[in-house]
mmCIF file of the N, C-alpha and C atoms, coordinates in Angstrom:
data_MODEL
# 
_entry.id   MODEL 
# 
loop_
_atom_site.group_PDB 
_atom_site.id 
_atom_site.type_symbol 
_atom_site.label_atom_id 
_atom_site.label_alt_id 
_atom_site.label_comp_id 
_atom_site.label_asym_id 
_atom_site.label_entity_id 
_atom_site.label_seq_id 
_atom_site.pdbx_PDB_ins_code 
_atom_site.Cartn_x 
_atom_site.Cartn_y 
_atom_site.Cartn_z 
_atom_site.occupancy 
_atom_site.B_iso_or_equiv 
_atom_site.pdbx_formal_charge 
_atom_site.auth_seq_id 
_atom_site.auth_comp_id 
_atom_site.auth_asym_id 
_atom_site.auth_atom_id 
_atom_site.pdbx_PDB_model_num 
ATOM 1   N N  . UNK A 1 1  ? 0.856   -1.173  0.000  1.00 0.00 ? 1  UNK A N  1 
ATOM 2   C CA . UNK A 1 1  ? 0.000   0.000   0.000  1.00 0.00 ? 1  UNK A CA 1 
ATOM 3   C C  . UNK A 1 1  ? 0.896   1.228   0.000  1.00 0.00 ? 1  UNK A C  1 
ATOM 4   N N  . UNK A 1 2  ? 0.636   2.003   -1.136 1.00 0.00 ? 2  UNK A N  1 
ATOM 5   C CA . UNK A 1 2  ? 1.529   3.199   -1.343 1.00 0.00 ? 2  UNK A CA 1 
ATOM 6   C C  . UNK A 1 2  ? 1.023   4.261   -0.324 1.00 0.00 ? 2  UNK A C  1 
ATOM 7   N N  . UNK A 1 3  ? 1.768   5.043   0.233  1.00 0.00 ? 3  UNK A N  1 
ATOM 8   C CA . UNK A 1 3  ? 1.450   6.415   1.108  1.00 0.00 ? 3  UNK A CA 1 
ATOM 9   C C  . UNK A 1 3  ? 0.348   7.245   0.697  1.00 0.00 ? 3  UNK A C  1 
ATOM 10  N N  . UNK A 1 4  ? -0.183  7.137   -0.700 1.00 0.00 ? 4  UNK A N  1 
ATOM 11  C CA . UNK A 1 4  ? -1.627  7.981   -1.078 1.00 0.00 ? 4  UNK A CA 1 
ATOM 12  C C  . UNK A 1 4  ? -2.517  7.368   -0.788 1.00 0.00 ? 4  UNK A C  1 
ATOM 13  N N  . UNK A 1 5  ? -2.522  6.105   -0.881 1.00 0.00 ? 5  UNK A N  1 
ATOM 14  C CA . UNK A 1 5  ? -3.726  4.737   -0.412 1.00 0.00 ? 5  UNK A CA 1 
ATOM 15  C C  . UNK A 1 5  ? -3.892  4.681   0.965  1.00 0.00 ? 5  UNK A C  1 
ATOM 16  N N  . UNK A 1 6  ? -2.495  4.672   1.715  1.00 0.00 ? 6  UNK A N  1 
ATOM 17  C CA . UNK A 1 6  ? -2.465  5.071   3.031  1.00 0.00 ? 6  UNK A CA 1 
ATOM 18  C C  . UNK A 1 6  ? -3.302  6.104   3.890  1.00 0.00 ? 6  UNK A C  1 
ATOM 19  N N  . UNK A 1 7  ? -3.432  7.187   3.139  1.00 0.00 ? 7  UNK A N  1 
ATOM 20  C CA . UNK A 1 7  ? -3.801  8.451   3.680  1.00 0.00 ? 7  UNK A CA 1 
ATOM 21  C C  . UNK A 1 7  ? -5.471  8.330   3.786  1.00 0.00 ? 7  UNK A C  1 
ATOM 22  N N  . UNK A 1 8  ? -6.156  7.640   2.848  1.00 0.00 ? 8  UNK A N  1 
ATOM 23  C CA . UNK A 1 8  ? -7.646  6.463   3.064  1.00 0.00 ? 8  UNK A CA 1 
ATOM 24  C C  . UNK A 1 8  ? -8.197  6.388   4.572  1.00 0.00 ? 8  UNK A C  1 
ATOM 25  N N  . UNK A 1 9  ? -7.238  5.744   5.287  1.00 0.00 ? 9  UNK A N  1 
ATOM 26  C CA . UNK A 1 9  ? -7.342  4.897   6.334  1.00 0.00 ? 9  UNK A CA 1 
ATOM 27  C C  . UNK A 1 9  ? -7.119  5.702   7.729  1.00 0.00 ? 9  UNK A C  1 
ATOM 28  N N  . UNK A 1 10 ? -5.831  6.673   7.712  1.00 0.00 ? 10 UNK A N  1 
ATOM 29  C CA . UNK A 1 10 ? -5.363  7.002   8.740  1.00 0.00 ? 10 UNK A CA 1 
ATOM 30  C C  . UNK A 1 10 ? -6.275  7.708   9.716  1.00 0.00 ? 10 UNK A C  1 
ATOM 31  N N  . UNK A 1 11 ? -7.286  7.913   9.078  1.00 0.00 ? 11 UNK A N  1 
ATOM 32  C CA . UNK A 1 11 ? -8.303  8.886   10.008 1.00 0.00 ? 11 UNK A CA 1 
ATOM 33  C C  . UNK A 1 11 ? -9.513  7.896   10.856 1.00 0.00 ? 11 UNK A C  1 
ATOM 34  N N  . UNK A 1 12 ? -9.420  6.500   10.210 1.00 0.00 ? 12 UNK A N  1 
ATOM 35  C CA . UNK A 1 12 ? -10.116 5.621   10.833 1.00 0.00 ? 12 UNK A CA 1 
ATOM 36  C C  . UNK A 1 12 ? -9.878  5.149   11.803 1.00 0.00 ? 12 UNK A C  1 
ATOM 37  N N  . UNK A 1 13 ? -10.853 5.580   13.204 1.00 0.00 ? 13 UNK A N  1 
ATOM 38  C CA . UNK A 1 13 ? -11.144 5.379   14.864 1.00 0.00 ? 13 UNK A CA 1 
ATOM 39  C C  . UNK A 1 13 ? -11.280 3.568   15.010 1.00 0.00 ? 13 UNK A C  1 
ATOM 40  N N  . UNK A 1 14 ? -9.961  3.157   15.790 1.00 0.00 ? 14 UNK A N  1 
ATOM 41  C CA . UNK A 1 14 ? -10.217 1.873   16.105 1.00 0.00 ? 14 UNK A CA 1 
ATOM 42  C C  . UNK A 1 14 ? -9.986  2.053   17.712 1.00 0.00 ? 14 UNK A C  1 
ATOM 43  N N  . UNK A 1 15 ? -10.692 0.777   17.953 1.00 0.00 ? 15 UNK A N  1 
ATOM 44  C CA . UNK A 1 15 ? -10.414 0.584   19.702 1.00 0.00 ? 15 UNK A CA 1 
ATOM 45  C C  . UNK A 1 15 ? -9.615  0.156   20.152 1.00 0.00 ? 15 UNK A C  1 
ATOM 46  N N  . UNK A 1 16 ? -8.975  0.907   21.099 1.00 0.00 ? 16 UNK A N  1 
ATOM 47  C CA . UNK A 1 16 ? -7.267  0.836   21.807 1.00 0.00 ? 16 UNK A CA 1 
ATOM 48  C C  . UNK A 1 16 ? -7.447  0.197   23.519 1.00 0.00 ? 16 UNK A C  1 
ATOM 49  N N  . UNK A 1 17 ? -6.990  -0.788  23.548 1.00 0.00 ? 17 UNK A N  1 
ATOM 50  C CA . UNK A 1 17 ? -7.163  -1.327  24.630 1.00 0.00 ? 17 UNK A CA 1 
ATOM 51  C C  . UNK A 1 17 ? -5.958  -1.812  25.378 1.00 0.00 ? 17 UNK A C  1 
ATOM 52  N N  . UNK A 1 18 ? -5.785  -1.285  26.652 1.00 0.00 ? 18 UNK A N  1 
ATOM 53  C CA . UNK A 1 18 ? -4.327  -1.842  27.581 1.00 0.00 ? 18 UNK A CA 1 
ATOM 54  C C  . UNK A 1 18 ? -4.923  -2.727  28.517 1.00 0.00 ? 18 UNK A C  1 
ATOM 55  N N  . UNK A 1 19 ? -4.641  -4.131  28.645 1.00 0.00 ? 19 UNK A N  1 
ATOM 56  C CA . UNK A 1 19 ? -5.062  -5.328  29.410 1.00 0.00 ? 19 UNK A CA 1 
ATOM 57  C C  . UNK A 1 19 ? -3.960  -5.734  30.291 1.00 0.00 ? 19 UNK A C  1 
ATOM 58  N N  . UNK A 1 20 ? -4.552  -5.817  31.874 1.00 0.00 ? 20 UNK A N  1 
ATOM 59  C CA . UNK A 1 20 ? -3.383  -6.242  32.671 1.00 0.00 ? 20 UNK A CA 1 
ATOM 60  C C  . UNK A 1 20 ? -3.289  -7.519  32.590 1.00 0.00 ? 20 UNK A C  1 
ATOM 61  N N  . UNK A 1 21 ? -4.673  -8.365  32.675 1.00 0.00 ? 21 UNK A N  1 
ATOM 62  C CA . UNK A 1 21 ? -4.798  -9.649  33.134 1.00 0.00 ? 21 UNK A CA 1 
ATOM 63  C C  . UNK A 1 21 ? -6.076  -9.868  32.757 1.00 0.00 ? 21 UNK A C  1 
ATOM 64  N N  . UNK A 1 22 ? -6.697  -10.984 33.460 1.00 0.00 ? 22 UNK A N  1 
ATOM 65  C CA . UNK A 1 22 ? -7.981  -11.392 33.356 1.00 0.00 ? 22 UNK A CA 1 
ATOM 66  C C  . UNK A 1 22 ? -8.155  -12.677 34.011 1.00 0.00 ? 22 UNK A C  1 
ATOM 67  N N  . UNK A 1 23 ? -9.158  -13.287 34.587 1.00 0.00 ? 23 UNK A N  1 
ATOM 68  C CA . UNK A 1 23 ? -9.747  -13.977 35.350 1.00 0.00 ? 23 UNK A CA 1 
ATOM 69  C C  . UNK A 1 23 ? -10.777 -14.886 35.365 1.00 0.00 ? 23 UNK A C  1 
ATOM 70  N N  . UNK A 1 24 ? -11.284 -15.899 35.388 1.00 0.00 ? 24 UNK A N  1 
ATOM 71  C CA . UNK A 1 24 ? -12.095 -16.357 35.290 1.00 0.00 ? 24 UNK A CA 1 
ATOM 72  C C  . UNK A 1 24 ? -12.886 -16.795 36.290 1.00 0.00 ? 24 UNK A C  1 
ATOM 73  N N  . UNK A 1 25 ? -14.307 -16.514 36.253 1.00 0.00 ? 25 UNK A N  1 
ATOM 74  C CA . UNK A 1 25 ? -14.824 -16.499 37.701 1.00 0.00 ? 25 UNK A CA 1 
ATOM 75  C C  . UNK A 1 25 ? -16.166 -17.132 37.730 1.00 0.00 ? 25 UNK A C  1 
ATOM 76  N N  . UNK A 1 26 ? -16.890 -17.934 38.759 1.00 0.00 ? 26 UNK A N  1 
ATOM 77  C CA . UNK A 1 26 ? -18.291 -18.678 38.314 1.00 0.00 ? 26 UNK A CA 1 
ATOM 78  C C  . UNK A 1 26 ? -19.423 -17.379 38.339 1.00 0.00 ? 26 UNK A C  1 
ATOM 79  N N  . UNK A 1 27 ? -20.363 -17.270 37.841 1.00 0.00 ? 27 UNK A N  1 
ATOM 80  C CA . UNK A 1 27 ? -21.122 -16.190 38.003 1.00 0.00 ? 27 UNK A CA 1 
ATOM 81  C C  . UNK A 1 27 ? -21.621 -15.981 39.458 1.00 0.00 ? 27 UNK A C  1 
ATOM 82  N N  . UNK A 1 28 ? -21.313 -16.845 40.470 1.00 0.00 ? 28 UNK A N  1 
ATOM 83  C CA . UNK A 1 28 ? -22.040 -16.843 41.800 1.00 0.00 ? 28 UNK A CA 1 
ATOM 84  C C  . UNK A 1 28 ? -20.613 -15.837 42.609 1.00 0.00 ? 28 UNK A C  1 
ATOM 85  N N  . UNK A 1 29 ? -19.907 -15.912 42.622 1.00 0.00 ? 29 UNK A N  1 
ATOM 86  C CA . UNK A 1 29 ? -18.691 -15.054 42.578 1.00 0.00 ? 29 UNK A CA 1 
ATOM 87  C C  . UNK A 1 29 ? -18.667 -13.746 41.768 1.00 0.00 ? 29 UNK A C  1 
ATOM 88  N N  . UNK A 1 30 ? -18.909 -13.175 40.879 1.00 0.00 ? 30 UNK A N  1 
ATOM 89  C CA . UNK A 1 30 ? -19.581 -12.380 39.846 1.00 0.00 ? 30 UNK A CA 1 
ATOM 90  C C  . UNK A 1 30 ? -20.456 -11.077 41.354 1.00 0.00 ? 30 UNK A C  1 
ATOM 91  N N  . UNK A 1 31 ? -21.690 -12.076 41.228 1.00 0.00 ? 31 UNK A N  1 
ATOM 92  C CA . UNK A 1 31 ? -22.431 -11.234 41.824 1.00 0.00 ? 31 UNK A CA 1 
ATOM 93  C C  . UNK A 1 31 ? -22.011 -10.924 43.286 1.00 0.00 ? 31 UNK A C  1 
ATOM 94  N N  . UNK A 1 32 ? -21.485 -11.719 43.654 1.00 0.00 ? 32 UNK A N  1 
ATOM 95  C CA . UNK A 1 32 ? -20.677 -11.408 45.354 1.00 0.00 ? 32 UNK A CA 1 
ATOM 96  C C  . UNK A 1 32 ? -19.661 -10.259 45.467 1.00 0.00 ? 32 UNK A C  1 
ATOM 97  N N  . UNK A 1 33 ? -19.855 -9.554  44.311 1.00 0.00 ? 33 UNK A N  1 
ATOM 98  C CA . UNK A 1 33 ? -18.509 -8.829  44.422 1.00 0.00 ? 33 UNK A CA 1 
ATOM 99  C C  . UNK A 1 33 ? -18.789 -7.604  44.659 1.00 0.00 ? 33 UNK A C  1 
ATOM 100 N N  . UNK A 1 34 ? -17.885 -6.898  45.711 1.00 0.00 ? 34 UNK A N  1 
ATOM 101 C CA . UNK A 1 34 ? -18.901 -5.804  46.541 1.00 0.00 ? 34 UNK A CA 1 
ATOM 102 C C  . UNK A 1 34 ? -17.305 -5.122  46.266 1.00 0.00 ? 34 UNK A C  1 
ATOM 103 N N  . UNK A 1 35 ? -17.324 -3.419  47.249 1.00 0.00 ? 35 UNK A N  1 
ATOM 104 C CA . UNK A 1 35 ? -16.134 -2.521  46.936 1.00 0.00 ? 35 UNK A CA 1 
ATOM 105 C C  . UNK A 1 35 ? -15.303 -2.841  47.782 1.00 0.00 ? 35 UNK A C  1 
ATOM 106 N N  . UNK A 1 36 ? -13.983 -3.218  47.235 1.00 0.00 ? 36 UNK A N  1 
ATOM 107 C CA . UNK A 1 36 ? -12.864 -3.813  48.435 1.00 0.00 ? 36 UNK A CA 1 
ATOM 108 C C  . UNK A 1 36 ? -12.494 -5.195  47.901 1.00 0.00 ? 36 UNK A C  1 
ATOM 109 N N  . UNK A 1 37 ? -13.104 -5.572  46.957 1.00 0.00 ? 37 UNK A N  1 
ATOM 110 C CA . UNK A 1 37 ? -12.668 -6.773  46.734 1.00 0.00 ? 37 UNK A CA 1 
ATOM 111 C C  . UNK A 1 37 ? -11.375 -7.241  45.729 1.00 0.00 ? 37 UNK A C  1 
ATOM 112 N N  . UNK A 1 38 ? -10.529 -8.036  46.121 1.00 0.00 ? 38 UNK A N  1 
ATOM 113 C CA . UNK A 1 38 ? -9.679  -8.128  45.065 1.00 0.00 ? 38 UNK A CA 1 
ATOM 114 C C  . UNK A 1 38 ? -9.684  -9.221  44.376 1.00 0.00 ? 38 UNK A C  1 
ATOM 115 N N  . UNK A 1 39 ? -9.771  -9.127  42.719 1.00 0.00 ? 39 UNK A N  1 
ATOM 116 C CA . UNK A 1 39 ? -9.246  -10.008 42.002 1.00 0.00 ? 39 UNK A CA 1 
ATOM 117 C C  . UNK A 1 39 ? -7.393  -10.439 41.907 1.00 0.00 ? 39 UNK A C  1 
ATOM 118 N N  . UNK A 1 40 ? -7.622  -11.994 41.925 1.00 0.00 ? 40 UNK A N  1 
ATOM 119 C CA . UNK A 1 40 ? -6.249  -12.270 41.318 1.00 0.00 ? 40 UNK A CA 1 
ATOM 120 C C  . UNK A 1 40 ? -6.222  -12.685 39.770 1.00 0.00 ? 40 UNK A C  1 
ATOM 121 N N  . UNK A 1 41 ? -5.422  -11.440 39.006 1.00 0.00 ? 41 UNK A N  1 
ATOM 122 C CA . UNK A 1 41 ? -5.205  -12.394 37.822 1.00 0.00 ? 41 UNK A CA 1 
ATOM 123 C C  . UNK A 1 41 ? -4.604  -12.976 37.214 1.00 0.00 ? 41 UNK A C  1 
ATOM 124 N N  . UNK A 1 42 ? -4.332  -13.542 35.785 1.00 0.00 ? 42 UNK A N  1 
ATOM 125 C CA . UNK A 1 42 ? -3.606  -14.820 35.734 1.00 0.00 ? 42 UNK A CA 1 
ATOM 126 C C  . UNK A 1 42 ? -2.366  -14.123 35.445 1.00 0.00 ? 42 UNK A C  1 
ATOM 127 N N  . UNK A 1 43 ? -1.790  -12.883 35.598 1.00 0.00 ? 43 UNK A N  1 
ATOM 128 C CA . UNK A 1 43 ? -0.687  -12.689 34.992 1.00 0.00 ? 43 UNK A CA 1 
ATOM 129 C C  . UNK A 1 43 ? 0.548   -12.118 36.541 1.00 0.00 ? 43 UNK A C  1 
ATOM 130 N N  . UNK A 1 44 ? 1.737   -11.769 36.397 1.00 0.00 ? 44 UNK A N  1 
ATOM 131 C CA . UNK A 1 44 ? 2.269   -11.837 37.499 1.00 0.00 ? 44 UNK A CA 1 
ATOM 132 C C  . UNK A 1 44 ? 2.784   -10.301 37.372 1.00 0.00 ? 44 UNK A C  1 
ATOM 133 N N  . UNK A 1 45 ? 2.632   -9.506  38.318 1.00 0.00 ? 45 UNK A N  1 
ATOM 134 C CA . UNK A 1 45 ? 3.270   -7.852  38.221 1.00 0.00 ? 45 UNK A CA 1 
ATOM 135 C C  . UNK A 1 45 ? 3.991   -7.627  37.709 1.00 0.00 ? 45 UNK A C  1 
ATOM 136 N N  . UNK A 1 46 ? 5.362   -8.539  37.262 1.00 0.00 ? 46 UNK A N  1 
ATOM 137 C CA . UNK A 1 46 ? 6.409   -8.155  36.328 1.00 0.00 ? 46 UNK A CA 1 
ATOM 138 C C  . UNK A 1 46 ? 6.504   -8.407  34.553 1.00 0.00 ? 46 UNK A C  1 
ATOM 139 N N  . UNK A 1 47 ? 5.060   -8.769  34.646 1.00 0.00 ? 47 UNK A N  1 
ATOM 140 C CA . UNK A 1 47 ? 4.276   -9.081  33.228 1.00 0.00 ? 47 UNK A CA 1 
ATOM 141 C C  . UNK A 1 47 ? 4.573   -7.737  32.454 1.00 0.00 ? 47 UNK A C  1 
ATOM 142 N N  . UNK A 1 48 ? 4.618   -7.439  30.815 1.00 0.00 ? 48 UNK A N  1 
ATOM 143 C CA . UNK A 1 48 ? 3.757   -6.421  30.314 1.00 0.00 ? 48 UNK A CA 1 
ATOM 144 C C  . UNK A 1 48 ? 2.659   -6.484  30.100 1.00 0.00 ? 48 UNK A C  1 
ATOM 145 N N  . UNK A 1 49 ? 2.313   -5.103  29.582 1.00 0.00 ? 49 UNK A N  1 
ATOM 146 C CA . UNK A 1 49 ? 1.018   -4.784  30.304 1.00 0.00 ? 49 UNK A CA 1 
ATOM 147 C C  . UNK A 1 49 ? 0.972   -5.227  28.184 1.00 0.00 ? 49 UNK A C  1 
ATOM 148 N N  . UNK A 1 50 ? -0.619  -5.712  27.525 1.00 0.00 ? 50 UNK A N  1 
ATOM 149 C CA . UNK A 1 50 ? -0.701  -6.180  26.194 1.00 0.00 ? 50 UNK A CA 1 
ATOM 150 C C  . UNK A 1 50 ? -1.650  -4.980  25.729 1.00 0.00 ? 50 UNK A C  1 
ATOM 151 N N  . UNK A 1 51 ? -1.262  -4.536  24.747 1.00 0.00 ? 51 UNK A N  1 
ATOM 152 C CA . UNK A 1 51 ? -1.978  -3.377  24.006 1.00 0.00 ? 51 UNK A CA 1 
ATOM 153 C C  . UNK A 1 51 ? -2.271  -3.855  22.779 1.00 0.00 ? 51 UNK A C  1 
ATOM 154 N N  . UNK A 1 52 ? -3.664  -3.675  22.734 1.00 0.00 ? 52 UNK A N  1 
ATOM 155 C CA . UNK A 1 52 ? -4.516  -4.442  21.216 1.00 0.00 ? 52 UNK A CA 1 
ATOM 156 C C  . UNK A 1 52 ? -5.356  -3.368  20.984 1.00 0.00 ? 52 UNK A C  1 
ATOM 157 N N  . UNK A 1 53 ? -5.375  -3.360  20.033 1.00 0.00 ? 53 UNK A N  1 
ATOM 158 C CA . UNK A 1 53 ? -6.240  -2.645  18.488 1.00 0.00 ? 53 UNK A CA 1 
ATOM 159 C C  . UNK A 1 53 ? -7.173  -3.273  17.860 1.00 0.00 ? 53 UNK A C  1 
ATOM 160 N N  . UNK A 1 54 ? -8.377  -3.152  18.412 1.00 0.00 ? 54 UNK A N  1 
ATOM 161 C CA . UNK A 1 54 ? -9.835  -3.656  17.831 1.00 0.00 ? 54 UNK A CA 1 
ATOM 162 C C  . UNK A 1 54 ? -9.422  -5.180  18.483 1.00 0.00 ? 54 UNK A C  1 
ATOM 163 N N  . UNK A 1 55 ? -9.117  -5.513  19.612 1.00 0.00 ? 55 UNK A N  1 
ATOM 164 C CA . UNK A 1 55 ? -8.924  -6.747  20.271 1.00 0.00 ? 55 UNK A CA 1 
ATOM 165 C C  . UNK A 1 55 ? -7.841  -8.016  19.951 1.00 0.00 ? 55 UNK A C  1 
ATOM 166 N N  . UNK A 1 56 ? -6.494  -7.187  19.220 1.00 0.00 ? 56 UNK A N  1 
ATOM 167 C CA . UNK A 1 56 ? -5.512  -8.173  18.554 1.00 0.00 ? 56 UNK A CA 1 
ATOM 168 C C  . UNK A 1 56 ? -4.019  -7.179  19.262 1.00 0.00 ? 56 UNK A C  1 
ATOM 169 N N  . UNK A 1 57 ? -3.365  -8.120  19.807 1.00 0.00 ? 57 UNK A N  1 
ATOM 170 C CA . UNK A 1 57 ? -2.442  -7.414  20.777 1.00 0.00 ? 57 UNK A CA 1 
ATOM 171 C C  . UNK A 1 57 ? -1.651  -7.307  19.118 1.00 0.00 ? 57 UNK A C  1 
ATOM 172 N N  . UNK A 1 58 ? -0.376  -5.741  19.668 1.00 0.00 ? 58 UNK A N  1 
ATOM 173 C CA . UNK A 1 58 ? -0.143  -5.031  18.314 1.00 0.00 ? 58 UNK A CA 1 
ATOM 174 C C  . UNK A 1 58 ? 1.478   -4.963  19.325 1.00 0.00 ? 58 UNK A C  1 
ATOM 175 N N  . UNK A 1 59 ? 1.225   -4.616  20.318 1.00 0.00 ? 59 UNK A N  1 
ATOM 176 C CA . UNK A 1 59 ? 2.557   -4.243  21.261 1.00 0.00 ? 59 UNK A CA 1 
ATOM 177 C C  . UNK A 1 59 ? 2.139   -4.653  22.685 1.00 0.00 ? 59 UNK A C  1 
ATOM 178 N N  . UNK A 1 60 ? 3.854   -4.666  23.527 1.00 0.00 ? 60 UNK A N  1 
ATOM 179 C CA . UNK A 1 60 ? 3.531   -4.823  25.152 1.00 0.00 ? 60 UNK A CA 1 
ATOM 180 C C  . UNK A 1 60 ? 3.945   -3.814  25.769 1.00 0.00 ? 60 UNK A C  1 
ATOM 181 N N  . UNK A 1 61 ? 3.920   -3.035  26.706 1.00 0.00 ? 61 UNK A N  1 
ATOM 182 C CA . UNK A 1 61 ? 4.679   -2.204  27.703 1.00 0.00 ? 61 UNK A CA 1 
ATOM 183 C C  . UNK A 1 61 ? 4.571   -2.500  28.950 1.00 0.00 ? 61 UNK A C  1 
ATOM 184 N N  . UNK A 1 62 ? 5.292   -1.254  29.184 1.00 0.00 ? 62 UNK A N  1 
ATOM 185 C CA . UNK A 1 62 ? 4.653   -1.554  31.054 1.00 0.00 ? 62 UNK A CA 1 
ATOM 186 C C  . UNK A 1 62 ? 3.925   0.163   31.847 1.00 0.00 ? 62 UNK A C  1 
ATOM 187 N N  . UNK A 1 63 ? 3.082   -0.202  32.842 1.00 0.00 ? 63 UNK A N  1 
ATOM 188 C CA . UNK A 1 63 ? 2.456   0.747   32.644 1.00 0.00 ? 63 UNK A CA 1 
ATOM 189 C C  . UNK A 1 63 ? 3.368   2.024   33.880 1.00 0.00 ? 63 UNK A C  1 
ATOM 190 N N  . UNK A 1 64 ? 2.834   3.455   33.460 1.00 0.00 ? 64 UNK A N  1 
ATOM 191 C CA . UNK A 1 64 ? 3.469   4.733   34.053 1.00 0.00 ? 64 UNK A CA 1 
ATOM 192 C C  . UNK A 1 64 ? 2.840   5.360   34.476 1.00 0.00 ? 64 UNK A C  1 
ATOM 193 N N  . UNK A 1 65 ? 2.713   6.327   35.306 1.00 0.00 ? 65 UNK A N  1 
ATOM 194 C CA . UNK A 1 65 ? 1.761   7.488   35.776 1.00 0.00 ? 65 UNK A CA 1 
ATOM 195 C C  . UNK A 1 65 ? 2.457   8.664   35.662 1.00 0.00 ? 65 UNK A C  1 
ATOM 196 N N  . UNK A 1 66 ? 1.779   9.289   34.545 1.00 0.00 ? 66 UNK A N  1 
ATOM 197 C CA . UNK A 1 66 ? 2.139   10.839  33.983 1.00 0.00 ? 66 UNK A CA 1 
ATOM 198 C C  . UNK A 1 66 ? 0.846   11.815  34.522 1.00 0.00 ? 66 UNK A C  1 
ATOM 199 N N  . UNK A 1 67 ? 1.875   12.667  35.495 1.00 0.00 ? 67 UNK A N  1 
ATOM 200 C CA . UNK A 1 67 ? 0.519   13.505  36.123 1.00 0.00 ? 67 UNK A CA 1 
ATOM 201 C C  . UNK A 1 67 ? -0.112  12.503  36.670 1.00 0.00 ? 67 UNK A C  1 
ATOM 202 N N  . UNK A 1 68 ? -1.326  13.077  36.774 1.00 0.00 ? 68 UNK A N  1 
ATOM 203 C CA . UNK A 1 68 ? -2.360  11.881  38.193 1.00 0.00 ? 68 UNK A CA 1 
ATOM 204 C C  . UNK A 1 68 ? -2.836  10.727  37.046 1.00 0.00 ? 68 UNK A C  1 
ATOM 205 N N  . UNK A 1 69 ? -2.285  10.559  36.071 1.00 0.00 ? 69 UNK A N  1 
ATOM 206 C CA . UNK A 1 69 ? -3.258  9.425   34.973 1.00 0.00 ? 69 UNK A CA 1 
ATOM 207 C C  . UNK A 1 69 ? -2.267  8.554   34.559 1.00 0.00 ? 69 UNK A C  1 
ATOM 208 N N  . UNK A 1 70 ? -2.752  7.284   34.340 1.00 0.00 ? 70 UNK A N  1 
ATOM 209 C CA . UNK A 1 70 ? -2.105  6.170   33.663 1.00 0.00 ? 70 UNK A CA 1 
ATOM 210 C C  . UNK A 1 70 ? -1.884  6.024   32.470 1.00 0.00 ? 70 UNK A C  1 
ATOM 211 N N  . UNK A 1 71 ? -0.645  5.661   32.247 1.00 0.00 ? 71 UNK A N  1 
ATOM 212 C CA . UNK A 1 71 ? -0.314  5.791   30.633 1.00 0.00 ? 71 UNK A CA 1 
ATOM 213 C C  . UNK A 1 71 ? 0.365   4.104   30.295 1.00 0.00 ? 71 UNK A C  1 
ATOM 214 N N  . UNK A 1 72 ? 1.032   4.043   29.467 1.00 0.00 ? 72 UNK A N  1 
ATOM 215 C CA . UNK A 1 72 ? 1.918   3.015   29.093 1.00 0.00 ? 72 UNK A CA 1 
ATOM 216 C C  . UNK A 1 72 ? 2.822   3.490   28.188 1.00 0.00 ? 72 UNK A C  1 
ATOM 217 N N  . UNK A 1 73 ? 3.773   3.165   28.581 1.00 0.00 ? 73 UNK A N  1 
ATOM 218 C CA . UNK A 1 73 ? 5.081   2.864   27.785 1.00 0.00 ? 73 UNK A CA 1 
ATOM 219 C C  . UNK A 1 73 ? 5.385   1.442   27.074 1.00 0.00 ? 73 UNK A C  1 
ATOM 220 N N  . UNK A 1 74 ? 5.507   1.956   25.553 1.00 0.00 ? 74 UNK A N  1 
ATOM 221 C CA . UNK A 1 74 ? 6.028   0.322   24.566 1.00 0.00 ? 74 UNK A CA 1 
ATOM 222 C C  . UNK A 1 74 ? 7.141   0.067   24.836 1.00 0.00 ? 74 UNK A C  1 
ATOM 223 N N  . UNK A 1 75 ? 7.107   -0.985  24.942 1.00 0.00 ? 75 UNK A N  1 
ATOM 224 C CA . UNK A 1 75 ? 8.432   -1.464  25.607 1.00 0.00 ? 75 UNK A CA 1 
ATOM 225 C C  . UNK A 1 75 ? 8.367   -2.254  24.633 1.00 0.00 ? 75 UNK A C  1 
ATOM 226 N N  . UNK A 1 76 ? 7.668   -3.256  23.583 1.00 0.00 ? 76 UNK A N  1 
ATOM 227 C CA . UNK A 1 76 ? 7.729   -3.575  22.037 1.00 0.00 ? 76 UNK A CA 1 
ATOM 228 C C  . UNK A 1 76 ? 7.050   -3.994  21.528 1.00 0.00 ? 76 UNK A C  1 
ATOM 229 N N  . UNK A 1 77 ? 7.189   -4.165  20.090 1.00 0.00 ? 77 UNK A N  1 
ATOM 230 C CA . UNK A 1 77 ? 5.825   -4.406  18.800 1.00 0.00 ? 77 UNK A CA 1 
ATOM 231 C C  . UNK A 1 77 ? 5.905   -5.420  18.876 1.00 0.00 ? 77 UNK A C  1 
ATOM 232 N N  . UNK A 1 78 ? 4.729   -5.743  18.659 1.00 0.00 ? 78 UNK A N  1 
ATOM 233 C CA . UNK A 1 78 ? 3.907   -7.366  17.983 1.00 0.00 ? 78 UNK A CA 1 
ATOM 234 C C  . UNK A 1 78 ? 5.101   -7.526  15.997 1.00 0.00 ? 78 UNK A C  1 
ATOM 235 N N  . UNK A 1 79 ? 5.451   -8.570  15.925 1.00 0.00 ? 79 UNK A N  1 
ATOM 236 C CA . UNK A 1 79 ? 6.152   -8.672  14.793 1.00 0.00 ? 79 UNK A CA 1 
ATOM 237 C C  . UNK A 1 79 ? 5.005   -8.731  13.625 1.00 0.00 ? 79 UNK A C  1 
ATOM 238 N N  . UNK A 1 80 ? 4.769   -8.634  12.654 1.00 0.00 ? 80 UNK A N  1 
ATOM 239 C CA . UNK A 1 80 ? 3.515   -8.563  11.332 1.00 0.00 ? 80 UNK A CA 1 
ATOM 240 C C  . UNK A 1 80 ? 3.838   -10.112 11.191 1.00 0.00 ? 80 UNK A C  1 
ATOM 241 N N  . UNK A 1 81 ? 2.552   -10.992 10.987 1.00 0.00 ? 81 UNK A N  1 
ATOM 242 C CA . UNK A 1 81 ? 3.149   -12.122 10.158 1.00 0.00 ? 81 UNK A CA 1 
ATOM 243 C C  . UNK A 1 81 ? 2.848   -12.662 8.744  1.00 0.00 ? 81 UNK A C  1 
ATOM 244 N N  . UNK A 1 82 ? 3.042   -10.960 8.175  1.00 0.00 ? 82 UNK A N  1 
ATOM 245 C CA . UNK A 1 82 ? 2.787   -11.173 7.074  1.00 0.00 ? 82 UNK A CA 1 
ATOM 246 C C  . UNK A 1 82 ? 3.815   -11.810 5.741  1.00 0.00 ? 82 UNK A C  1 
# 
């Protein structure tokens, strides 16, 4: 795809998502879950954190706090396997 074909696309809004972990839980657990509660998930703190684009991890980082908000830093790309 040449850089004029390119220019098509670039304005198109996809969904950006940073995932720490995730869990699996019976729904009776689900509803028990009140404020204070902690999940454990399957991944371990020194994990990166997986950043996906419309739900397909693209890169990993790890995450930062700039000012009072959470950010992430790439720490690296998903390889193309094209």
């Amino acid at each position: 795809m040449d850089a004029k074909n390119l220019d098509v696309v670039l304005d198109v809004k996809v969904n950006l998502t940073a995932r720490l972990g995730s869990c699996e839980l019976p729904m009776r657990e689900i509803v028990d879950l009140t404020p204070g509660t902690v999940l454990q998930l399957d991944r371990q703190a020194k994990d990166p954190i997986e950043l996906l684009v419309n739900n397909k991890v693209v890169a990993y980082g790890e995450v930062v706090v700039v000012e009072d908000k959470f950010g992430i830093k790439i720490t690296s790309l998903v390889e193309s396997t094209e």
